[in-house]
N, C-alpha and C positions, 0 to 999 in steps of 0.2 A: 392231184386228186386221183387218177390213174393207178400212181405206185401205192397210194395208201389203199384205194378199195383191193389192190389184186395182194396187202400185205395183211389185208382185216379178213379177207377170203380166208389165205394162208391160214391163218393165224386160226381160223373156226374150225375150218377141217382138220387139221390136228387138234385141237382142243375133242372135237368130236372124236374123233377115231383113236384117242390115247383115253377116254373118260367113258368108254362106253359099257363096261360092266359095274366100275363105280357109280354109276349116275342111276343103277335098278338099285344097285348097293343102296346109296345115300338115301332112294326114294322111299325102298323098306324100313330103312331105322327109323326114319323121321313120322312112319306112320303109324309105327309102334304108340309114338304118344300121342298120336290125333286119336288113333282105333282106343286103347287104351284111356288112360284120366288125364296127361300129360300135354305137357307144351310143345311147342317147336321154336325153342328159343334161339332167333338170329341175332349174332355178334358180331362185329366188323367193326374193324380197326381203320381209321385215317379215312379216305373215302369210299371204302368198304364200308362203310356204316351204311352207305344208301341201300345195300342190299335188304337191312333189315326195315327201312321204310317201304321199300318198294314190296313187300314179301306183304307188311300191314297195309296201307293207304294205295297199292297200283290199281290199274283198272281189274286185275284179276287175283285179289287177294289170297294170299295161302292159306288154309285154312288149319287156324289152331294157331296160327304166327302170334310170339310177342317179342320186340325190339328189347335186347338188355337192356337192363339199366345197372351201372354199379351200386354195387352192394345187394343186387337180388339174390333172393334163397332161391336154388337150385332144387329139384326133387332127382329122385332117382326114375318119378317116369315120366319126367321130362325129356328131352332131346333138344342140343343145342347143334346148330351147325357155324361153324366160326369161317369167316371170313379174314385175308390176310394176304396185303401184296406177296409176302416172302415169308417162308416159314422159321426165321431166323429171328422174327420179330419178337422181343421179348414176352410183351403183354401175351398175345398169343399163345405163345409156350407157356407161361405162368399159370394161364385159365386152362390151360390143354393138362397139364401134372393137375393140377386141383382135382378135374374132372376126372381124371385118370383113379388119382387116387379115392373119389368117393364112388367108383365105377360105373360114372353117367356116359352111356355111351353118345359120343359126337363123331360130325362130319370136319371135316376141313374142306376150305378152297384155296388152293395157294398157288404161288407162280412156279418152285422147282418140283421136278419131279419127285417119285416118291427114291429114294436111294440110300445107302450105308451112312451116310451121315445126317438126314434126315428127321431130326427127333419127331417134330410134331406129326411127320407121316406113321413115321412108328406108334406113337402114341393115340392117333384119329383110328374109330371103327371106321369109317370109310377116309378116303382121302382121294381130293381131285389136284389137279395142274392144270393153271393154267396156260403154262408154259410163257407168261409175261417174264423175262428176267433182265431183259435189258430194251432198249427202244426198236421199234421195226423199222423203222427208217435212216439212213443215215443223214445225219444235217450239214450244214455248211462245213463247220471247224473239224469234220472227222467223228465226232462222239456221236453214238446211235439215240433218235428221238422216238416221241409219241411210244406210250407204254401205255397199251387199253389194259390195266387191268381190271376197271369196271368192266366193260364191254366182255369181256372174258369172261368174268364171273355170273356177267348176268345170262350170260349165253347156257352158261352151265345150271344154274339158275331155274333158268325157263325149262330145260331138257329132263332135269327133275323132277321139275312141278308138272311136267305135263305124266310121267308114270304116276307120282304122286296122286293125283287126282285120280287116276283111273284106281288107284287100289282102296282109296277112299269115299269112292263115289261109286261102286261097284255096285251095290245094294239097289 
């Protein structure tokens, strides 16, 4: 219990200190559609989806949040932010060029940094890391376990939503 709280530390504070101009970034696009007529459409892939539950249904809902569903019409002043263990993930990428090309700008959250071979970082108006890409602990056989990439994303998450609110709730 030791190794993992002092590796979930680890693991925040660099999330913190590598996301920290992205996270006013992210907070501004996404208010563009709240201040405006627009959504803030959350999308998450595998258990990335909870993002978008917890974003509608938490104790401190986002406001203007709605959970995709496939086959929604997009607007152009909407704002979606995608969630995604790894930015290598198809579906991801596929909604990322869509978006791209009808020029809806989004966020990403994803586990690599942003880098030369990074398409969906390229392609996202903002883009975070969570820097989840393999396990933080090592386990028995040798092979690294336990990969928070919820915990991660929700960390970043919450660090948005609280600029978020202040530029929305300024009034």
């Amino acid at each position: 219990m030791k190794i993992l709280t002092t590796q979930i530390s680890g693991l925040l504070q660099r999330v913190s200190s590598n996301n920290e101009e992205a996270v006013e970034e992210t907070a501004r696009l996404l208010a563009q559609a709240t201040i405006g007529e627009g959504r803030v459409i959350f999308m998450g892939f595998d258990e990335m989806a909870a993002m978008g539950i917890n974003a509608k249904f938490g104790a401190e809902p986002f406001k203007g949040a709605v959970q995709y569903v496939e086959g929604m019409e997009i607007h152009s002043t909407d704002r979606v932010w995608i969630f995604t263990r790894t930015a290598c993930d198809e579906r991801a990428l596929d909604m990322a060029r869509m978006l791209a090309e009808k020029f809806i700008p989004f966020a990403v959250v994803a586990g690599e940094k942003h880098g030369d071979d990074n398409e969906l970082a390229d392609l996202a108006y903002t883009y975070m890391s969570t820097g989840v890409v393999r396990g933080i602990l090592p386990g028995n056989d040798g092979e690294r376990i336990v990969k928070p990439h919820l915990m991660a994303a929700l960390f970043l998450y919450e660090a948005v939503k609280m600029v978020y609110d202040e530029m929305i709730f300024e009034d």
